[in-house]
FIFIGU-173018 format. One record per residue: residue number from 1; z, x, y of N, C-alpha, C, O, CB in turn. Coordinates in nm, 2 decimals. Atoms other than C-alpha are relative to their C-alpha. Last residue first. Glycine has a CB too. Example, Ala and Ser with C-alpha at 12.3 -4.5 7.8 and 13.67 -1.06 7.14 Angstrom:
2
   resi       nZ       nX       nY      caZ      caX      caY       cZ       cX       cY       oZ       oX       oY      cbZ      cbX      cbY
      2     0.00    -0.09    -0.11     0.71     1.37    -0.11     0.08    -0.08     0.11     0.09    -0.03     0.22    -0.14     0.04     0.05
      1     0.00     0.09    -0.12     0.78     1.23    -0.45     0.00     0.09     0.12     0.07     0.19     0.12     0.12    -0.10     0.00
END
This chain:
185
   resi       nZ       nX       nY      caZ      caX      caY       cZ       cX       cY       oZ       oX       oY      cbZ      cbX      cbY
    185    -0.02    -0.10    -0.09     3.93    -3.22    -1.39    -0.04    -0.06     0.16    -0.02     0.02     0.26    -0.08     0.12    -0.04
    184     0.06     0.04    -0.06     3.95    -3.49    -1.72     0.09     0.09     0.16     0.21     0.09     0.19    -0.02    -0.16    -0.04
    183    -0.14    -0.01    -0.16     4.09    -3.35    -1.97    -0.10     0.00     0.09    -0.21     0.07     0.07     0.12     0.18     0.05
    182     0.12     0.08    -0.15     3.92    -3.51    -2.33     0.11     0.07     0.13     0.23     0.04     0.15     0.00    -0.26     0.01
    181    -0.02     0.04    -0.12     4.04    -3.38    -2.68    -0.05    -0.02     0.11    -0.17     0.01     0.12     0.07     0.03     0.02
    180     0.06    -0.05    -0.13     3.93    -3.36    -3.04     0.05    -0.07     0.09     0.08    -0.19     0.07    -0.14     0.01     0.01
    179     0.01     0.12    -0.14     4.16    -3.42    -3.33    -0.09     0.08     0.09    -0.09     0.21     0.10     0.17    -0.03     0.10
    178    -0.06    -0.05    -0.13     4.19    -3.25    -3.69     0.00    -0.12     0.09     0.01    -0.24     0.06    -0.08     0.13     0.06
    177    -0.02     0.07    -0.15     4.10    -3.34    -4.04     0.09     0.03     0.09     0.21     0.06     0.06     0.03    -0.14     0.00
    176     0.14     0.03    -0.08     3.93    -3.12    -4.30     0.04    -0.08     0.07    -0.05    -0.09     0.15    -0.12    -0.07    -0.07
    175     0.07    -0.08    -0.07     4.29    -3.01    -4.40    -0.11     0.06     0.06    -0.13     0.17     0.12     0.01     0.03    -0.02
    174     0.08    -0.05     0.06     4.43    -3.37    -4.46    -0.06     0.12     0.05    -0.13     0.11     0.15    -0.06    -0.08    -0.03
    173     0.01    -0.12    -0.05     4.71    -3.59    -4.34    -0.12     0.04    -0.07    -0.17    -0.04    -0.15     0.12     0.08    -0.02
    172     0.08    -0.07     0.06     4.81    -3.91    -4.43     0.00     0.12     0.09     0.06     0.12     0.19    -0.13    -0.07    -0.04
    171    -0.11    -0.12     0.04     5.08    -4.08    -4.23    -0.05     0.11    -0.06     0.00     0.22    -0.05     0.12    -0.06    -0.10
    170    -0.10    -0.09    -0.09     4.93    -4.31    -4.04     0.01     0.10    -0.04     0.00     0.19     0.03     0.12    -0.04     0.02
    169    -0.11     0.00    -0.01     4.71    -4.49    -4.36     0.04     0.16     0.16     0.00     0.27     0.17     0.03     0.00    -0.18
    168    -0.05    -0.05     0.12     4.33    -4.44    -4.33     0.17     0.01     0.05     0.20     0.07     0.15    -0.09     0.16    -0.04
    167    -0.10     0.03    -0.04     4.03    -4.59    -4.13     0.09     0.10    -0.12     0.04     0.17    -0.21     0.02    -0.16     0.00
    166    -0.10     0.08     0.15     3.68    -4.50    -4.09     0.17    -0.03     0.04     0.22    -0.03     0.15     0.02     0.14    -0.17
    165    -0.14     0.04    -0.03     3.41    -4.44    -3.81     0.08    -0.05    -0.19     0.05    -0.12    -0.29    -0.01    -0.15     0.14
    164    -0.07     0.10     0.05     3.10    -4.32    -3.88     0.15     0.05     0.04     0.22     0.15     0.05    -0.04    -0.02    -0.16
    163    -0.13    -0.02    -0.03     2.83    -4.12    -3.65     0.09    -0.13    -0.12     0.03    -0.24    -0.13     0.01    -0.03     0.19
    162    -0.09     0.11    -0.09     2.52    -4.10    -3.79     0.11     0.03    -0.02     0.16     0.10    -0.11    -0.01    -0.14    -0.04
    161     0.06     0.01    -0.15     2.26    -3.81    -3.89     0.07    -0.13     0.09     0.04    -0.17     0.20    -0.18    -0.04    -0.01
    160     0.11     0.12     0.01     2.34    -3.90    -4.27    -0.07     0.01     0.17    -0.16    -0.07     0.22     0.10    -0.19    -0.05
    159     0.05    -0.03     0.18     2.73    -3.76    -4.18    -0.16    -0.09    -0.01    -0.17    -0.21     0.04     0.15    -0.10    -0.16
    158     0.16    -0.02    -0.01     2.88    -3.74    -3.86    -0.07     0.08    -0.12    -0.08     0.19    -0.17    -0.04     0.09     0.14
    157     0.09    -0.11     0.07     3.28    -3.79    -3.87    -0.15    -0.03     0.04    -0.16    -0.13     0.12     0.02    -0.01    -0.17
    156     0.10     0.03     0.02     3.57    -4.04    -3.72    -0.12     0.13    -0.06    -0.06     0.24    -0.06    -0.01    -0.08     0.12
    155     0.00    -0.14    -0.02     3.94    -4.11    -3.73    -0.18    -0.03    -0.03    -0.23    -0.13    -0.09     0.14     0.12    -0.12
    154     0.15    -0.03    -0.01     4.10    -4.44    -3.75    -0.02     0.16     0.05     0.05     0.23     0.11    -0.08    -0.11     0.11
    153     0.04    -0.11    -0.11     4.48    -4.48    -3.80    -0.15    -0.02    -0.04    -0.18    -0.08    -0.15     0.08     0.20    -0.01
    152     0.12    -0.09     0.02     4.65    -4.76    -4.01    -0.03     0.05     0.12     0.01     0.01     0.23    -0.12    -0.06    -0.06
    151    -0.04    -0.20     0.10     5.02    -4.83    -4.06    -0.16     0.03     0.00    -0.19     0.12    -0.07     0.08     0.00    -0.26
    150    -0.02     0.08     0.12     4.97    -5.27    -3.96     0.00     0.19    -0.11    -0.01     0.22    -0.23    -0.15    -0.16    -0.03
    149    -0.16     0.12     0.04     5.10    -5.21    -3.60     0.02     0.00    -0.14     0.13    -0.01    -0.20    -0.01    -0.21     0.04
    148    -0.10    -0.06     0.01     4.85    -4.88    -3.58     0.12    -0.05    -0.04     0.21     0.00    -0.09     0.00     0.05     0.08
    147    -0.02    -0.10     0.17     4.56    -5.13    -3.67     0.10     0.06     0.00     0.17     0.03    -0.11    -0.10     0.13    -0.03
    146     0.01     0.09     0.09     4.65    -5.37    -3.34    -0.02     0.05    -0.12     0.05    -0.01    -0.20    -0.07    -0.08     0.02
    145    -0.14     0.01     0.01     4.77    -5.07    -3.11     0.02    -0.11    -0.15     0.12    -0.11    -0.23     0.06    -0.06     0.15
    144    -0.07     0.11    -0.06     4.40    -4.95    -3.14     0.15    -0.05    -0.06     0.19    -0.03    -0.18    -0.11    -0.12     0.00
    143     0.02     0.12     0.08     4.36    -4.60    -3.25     0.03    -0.16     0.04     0.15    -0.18     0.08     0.08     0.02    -0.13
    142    -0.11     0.12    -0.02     4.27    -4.28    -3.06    -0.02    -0.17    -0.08    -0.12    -0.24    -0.11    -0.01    -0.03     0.19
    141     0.01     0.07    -0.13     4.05    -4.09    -3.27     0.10    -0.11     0.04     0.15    -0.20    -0.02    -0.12    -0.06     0.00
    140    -0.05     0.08    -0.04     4.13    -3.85    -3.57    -0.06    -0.04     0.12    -0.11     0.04     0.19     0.11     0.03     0.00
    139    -0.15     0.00    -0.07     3.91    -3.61    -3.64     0.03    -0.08     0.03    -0.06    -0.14     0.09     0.04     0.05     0.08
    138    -0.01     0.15    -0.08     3.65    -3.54    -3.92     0.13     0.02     0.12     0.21     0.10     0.11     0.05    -0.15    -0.13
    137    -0.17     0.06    -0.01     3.51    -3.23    -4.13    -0.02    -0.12     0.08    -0.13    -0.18     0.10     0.14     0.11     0.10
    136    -0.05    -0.05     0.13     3.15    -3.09    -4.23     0.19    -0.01    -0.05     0.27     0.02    -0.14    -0.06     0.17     0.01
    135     0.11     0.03     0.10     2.92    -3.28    -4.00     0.07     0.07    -0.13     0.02     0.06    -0.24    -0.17     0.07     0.04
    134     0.00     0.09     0.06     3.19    -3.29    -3.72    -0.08    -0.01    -0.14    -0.04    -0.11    -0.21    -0.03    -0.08     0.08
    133    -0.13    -0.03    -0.03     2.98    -3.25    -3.43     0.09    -0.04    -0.16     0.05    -0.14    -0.22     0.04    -0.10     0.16
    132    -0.08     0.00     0.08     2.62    -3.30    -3.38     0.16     0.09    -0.07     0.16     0.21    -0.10    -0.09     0.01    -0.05
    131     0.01    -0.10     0.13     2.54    -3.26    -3.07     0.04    -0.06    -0.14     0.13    -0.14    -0.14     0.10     0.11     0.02
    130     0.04    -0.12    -0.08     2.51    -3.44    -2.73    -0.06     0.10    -0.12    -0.17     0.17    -0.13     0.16     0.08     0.09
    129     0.13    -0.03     0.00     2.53    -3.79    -2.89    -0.02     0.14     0.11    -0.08     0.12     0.21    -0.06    -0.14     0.04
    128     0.03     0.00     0.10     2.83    -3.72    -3.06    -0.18     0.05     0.03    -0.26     0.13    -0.02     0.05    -0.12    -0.06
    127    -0.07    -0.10     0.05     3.06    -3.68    -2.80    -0.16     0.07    -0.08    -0.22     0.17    -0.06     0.14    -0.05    -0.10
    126     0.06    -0.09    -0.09     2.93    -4.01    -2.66    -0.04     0.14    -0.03    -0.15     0.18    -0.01     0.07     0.01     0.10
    125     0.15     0.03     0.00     3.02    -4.17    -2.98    -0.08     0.10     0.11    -0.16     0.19     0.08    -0.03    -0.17     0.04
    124     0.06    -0.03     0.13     3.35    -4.01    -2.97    -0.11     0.02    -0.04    -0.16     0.12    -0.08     0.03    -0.06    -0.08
    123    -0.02    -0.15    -0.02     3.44    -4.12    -2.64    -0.08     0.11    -0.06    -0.15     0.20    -0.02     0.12     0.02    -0.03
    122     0.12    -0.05    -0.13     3.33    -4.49    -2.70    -0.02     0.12    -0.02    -0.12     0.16    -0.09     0.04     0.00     0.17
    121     0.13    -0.03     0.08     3.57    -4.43    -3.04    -0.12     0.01     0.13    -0.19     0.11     0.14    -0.03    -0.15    -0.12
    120     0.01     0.13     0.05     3.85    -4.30    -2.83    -0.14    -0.04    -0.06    -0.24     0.04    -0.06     0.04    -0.09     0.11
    119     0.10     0.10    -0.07     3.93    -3.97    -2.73    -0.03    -0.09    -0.10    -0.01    -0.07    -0.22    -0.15     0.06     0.04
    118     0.11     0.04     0.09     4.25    -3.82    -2.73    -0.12    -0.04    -0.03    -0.12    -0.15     0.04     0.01    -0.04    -0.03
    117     0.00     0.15     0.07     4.36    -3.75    -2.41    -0.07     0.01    -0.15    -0.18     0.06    -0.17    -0.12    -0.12     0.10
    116     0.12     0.10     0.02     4.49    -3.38    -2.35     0.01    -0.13    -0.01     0.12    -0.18    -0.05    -0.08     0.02    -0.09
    115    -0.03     0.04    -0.13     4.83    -3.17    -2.24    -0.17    -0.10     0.03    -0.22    -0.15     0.13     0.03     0.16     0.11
    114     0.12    -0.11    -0.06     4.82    -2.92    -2.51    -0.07    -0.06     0.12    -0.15    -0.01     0.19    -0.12     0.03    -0.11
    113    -0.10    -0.12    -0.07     5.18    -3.07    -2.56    -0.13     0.11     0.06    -0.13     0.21     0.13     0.14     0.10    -0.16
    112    -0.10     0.01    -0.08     5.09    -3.44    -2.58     0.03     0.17     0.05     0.08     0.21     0.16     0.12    -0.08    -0.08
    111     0.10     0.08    -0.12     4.74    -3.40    -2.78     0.08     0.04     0.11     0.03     0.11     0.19    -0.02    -0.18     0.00
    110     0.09    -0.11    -0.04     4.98    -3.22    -3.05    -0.09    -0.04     0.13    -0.09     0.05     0.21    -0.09     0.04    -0.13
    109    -0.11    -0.13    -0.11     5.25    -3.51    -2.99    -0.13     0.13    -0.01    -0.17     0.18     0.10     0.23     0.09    -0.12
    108    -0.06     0.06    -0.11     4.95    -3.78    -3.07     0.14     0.12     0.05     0.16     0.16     0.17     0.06    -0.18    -0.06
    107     0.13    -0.01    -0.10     4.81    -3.57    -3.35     0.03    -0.06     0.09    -0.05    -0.01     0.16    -0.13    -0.04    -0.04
    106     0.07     0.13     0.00     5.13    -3.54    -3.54    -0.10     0.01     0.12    -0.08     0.07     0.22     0.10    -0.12     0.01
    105    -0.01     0.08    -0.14     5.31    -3.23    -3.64    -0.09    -0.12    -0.03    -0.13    -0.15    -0.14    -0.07     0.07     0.15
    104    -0.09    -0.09    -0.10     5.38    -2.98    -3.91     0.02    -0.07     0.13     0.11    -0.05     0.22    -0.07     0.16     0.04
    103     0.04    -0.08    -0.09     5.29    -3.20    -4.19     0.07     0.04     0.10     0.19     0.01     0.13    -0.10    -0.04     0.03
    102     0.04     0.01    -0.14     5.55    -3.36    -4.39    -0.06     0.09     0.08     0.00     0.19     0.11     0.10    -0.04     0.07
    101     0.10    -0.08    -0.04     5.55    -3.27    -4.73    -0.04    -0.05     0.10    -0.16    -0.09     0.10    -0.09     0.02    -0.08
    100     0.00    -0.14     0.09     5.84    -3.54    -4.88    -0.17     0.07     0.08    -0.25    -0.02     0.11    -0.03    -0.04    -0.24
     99    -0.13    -0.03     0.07     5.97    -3.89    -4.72    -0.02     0.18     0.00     0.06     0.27     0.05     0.00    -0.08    -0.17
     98     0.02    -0.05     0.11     5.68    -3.95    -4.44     0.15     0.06    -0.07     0.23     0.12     0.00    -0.11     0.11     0.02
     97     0.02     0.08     0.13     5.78    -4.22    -4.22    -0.01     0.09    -0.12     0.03     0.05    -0.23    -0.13    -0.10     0.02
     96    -0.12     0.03     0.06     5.89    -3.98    -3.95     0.00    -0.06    -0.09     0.11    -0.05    -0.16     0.07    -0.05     0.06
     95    -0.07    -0.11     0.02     5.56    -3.85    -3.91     0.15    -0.04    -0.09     0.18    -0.03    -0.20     0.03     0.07     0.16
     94     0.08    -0.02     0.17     5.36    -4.20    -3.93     0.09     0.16    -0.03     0.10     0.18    -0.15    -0.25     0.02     0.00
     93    -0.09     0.09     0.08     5.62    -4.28    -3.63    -0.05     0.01    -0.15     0.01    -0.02    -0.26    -0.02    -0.16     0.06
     92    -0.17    -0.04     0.03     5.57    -3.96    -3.46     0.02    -0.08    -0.10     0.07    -0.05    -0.21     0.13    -0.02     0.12
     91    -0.11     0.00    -0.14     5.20    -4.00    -3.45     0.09     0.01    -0.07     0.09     0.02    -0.19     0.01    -0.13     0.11
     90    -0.02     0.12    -0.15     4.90    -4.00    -3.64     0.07     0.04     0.09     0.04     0.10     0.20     0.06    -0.13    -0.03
     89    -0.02     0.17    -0.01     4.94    -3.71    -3.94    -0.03    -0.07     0.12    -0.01     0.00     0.22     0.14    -0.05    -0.03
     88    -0.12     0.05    -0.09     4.85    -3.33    -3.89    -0.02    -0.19    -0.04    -0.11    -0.27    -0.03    -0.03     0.06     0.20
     87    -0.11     0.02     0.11     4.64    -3.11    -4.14     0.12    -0.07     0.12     0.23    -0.01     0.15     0.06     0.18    -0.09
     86     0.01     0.11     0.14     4.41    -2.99    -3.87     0.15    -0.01    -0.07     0.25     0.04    -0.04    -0.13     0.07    -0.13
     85    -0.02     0.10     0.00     4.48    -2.86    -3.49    -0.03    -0.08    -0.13    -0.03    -0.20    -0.13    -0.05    -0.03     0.10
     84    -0.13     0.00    -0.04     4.42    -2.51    -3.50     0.13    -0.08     0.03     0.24    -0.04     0.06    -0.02     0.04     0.07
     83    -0.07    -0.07     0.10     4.14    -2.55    -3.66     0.15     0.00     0.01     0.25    -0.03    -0.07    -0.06     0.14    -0.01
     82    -0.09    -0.15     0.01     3.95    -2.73    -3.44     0.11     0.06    -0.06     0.21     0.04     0.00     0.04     0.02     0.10
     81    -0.13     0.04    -0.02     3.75    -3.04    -3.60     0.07     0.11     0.05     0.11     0.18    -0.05     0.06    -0.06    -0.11
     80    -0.08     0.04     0.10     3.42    -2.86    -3.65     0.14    -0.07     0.04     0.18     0.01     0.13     0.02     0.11    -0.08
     79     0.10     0.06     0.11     3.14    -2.73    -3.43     0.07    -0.09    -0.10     0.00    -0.17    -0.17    -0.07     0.12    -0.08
     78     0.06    -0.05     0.15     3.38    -2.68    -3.14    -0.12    -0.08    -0.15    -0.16    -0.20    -0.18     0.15     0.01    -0.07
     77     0.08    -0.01     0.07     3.35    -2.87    -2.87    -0.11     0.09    -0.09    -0.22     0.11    -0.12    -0.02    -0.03     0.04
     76     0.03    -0.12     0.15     3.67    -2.99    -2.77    -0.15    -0.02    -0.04    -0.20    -0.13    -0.08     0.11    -0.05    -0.17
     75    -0.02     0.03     0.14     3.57    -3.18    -2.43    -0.02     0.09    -0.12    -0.11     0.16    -0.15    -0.08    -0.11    -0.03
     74     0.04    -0.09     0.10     3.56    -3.12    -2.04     0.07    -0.06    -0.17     0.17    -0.13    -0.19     0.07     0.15     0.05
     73    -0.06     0.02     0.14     3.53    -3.39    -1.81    -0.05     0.12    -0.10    -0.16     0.15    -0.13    -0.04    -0.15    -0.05
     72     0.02    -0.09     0.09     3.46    -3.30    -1.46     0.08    -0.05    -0.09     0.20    -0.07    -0.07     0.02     0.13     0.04
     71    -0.13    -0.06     0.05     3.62    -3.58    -1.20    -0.09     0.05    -0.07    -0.18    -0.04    -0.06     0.14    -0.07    -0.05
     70     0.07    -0.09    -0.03     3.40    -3.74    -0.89     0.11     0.12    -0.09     0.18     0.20    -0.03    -0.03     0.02     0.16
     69    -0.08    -0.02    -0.09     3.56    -4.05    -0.93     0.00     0.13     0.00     0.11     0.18    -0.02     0.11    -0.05     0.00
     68    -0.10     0.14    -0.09     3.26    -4.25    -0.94     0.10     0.08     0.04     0.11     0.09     0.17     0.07    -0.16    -0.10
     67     0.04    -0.02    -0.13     3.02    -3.94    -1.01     0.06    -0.12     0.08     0.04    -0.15     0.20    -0.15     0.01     0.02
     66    -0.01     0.10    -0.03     3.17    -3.87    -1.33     0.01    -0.02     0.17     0.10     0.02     0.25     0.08    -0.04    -0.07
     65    -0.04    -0.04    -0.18     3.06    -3.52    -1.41     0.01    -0.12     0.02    -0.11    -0.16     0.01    -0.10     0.09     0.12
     64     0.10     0.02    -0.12     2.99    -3.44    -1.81     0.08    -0.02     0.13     0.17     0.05     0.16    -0.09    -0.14    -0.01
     63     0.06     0.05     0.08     3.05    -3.26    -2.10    -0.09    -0.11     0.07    -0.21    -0.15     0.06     0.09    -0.04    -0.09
     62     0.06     0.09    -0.04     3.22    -2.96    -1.98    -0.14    -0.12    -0.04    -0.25    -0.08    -0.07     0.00     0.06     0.08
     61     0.09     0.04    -0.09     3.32    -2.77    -2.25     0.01    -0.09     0.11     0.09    -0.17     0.08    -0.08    -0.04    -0.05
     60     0.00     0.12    -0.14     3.68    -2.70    -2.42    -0.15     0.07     0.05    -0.17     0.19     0.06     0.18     0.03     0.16
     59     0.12    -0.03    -0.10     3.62    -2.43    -2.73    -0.02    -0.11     0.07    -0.12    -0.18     0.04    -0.13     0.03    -0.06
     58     0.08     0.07    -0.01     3.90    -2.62    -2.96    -0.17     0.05     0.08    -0.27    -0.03     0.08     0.07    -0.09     0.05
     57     0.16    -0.01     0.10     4.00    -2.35    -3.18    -0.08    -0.13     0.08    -0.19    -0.17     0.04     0.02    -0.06    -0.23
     56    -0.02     0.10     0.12     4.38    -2.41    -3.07    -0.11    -0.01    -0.06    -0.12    -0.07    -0.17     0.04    -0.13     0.03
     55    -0.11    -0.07     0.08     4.41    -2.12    -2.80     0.00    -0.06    -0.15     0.03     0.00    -0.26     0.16    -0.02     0.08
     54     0.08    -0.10     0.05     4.09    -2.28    -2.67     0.06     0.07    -0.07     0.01     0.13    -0.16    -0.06     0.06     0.08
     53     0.10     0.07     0.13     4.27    -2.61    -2.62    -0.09     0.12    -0.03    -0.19     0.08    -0.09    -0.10    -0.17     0.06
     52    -0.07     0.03     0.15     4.58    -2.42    -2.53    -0.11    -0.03    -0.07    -0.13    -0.01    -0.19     0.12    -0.13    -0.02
     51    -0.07    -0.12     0.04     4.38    -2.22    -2.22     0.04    -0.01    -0.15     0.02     0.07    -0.24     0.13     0.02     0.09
     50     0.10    -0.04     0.06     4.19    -2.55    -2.11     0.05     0.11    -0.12     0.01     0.10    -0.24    -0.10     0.05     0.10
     49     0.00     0.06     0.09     4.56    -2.68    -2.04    -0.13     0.04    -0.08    -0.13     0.04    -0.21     0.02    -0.13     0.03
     48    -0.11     0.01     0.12     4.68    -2.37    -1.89    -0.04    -0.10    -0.13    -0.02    -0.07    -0.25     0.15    -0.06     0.06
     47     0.05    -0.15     0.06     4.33    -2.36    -1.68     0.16    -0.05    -0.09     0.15    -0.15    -0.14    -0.03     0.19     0.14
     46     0.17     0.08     0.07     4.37    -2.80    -1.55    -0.02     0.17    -0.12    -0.07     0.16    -0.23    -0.20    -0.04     0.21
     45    -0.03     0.03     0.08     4.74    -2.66    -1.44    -0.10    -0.01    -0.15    -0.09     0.01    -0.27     0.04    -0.09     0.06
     44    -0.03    -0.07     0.09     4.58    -2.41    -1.18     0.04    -0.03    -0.16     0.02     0.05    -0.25     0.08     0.04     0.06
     43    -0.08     0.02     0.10     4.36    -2.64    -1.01     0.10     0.05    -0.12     0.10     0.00    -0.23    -0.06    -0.03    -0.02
     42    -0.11     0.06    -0.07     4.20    -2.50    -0.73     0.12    -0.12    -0.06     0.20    -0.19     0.00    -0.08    -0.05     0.10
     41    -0.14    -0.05    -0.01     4.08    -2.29    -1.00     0.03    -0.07     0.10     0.14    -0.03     0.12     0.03     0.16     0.01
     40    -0.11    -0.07     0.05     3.91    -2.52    -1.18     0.13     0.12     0.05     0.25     0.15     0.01    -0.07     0.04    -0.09
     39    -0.12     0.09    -0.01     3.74    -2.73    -0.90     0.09     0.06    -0.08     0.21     0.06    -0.05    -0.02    -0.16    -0.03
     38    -0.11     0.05    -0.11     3.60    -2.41    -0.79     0.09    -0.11    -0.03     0.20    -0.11     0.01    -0.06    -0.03     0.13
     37    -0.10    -0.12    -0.06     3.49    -2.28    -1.10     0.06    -0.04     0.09     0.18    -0.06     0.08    -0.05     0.14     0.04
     36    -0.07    -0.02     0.16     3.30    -2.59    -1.21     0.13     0.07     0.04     0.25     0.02     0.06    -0.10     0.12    -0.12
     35    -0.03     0.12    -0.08     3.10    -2.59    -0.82     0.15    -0.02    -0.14     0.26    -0.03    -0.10    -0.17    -0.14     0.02
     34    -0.08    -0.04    -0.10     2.99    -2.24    -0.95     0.09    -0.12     0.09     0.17    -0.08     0.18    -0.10     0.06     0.07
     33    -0.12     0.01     0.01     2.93    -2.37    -1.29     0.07     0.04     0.11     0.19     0.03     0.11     0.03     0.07    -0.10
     32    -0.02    -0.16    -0.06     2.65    -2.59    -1.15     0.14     0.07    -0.02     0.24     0.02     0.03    -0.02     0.00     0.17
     31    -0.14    -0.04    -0.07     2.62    -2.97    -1.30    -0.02     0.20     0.01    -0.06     0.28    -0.07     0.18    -0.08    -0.14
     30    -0.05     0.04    -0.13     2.29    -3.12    -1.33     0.12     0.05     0.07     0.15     0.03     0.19     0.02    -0.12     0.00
     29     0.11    -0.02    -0.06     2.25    -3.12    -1.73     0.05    -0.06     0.18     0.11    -0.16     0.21    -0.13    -0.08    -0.08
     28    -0.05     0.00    -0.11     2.60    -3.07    -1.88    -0.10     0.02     0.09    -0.08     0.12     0.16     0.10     0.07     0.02
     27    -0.13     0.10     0.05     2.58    -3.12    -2.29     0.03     0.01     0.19     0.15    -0.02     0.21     0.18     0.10    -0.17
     26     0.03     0.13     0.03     2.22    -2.97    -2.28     0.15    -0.07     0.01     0.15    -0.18    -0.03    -0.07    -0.01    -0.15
     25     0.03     0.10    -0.12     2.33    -2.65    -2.05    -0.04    -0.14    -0.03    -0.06    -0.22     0.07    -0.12     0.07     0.08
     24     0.00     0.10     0.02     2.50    -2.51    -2.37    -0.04    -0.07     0.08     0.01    -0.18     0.08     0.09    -0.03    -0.03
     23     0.12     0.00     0.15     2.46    -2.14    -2.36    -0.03    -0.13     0.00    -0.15    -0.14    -0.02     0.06     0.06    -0.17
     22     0.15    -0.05    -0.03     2.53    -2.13    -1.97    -0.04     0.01    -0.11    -0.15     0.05    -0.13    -0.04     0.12     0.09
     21     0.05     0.13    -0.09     2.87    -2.33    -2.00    -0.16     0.02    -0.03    -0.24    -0.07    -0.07     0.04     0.00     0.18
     20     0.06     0.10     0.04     3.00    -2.12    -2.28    -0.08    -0.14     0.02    -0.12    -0.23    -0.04     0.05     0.00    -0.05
     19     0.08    -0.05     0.08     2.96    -1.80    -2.08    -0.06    -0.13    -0.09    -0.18    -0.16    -0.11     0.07     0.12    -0.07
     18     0.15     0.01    -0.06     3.12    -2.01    -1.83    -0.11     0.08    -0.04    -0.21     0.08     0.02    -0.01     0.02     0.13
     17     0.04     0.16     0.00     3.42    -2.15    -2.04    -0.13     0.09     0.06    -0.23     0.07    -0.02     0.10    -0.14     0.10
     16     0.07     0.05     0.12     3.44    -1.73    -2.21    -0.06    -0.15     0.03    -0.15    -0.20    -0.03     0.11     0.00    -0.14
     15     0.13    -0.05     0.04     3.47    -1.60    -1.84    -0.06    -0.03    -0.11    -0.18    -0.03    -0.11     0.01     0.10    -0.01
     14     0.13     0.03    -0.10     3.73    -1.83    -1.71    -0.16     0.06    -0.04    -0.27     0.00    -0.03     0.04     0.08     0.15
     13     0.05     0.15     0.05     3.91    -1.79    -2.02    -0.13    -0.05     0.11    -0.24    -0.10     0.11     0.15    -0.12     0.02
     12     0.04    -0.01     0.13     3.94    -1.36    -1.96    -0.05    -0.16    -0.06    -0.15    -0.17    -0.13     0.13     0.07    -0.09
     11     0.14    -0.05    -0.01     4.00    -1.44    -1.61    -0.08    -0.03    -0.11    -0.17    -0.12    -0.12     0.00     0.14     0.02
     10     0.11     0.12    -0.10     4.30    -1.69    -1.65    -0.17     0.04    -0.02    -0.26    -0.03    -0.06     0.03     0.02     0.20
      9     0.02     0.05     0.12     4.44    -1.40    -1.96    -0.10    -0.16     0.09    -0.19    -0.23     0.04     0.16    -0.03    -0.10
      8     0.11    -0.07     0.11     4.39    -1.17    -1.69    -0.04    -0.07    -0.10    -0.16    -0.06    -0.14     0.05     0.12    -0.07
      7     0.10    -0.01    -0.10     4.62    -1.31    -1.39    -0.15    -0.01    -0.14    -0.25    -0.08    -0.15     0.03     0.17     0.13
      6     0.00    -0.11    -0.11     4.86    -1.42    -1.67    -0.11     0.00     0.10    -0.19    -0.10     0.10     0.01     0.13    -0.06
      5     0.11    -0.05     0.01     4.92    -1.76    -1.78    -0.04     0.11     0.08    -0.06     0.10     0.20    -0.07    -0.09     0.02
      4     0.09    -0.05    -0.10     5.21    -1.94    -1.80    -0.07     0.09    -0.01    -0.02     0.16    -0.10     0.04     0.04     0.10
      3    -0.04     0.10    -0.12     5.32    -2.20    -2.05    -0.09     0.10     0.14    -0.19     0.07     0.20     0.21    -0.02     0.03
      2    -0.10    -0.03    -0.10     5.26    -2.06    -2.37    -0.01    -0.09     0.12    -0.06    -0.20     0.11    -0.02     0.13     0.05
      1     0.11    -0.04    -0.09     5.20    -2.22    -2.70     0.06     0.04     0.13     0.17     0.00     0.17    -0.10    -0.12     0.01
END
């Protein structure tokens, strides 16, 4: 993925987040993209990282506006696990564990290089309740340290009009599961 970002390819993103701001005004009621735009570009980094997660199928939104520390949270919100991000195991250590057909990465270094949080089940739930998300794949979610000790990952889906959570060995992989991410602006 790249690193710097031309004048054009800024524009060109700038223009697809706030096209996709003004179709989606339910997932960001109260917030103005003109106020949007400014904290993003006085942020140049915050656009590289939107940049990968759209480069990767995620379609980054804004999701909401935390008025404690007055930070813009945008979140993958693609319709589906983003594409560009499926078929990946846990983390390094479920990586390195695998003997034979090791996926290409791990959802904890992919997170790492497109420069996101994972989101956690809260996260997830929230996620959820904007849209339905998810209804035909799943994605990993951050996992507590206490399952990951014993080789399991959690990952979660929207099936039945509810959100579920499940579990499933580290190391697995699968090409209905991806990750969604969280950058907080």
């Amino acid at each position: 993925m790249k690193n710097k970002l031309s004048q054009e390819e800024q524009s060109n993103l700038l223009e697809t987040l706030k096209k996709r701001f003004a179709k989606n005004m339910h997932r960001h009621k109260n917030i103005d993209w003109n106020d949007v735009q400014i904290q993003l570009e006085t942020n140049p980094l915050t656009i590289e990282v939107l940049f990968k997660m759209e480069e990767t199928g995620g379609e980054p939104d804004v999701v909401v506006f935390d008025e404690k520390s007055k930070e813009l949270i945008f979140c993958d919100c693609s319709k589906e696990s983003p594409k560009g991000r499926r078929s990946y195991c846990y983390d390094r250590a479920a990586l390195d564990a695998r003997k034979e057909h090791k996926p290409a990465n791990s959802v904890i270094d992919a997170a790492k290089e497109i420069g996101v949080k994972l989101l956690n089940e809260e996260e997830y739930r929230a996620l959820q309740a904007l849209e339905a998300f998810d209804t035909k794949t799943s994605s990993w979610i951050e996992t507590p340290q206490k399952i990951r000790d014993l080789d399991g990952a959690l990952f979660g889906d929207f099936r039945y009009d509810t959100v579920f959570f499940y579990h499933n060995g580290a190391s697995s992989y699968y090409a209905a599961r991806g990750f969604r991410g969280l950058l907080k602006v």
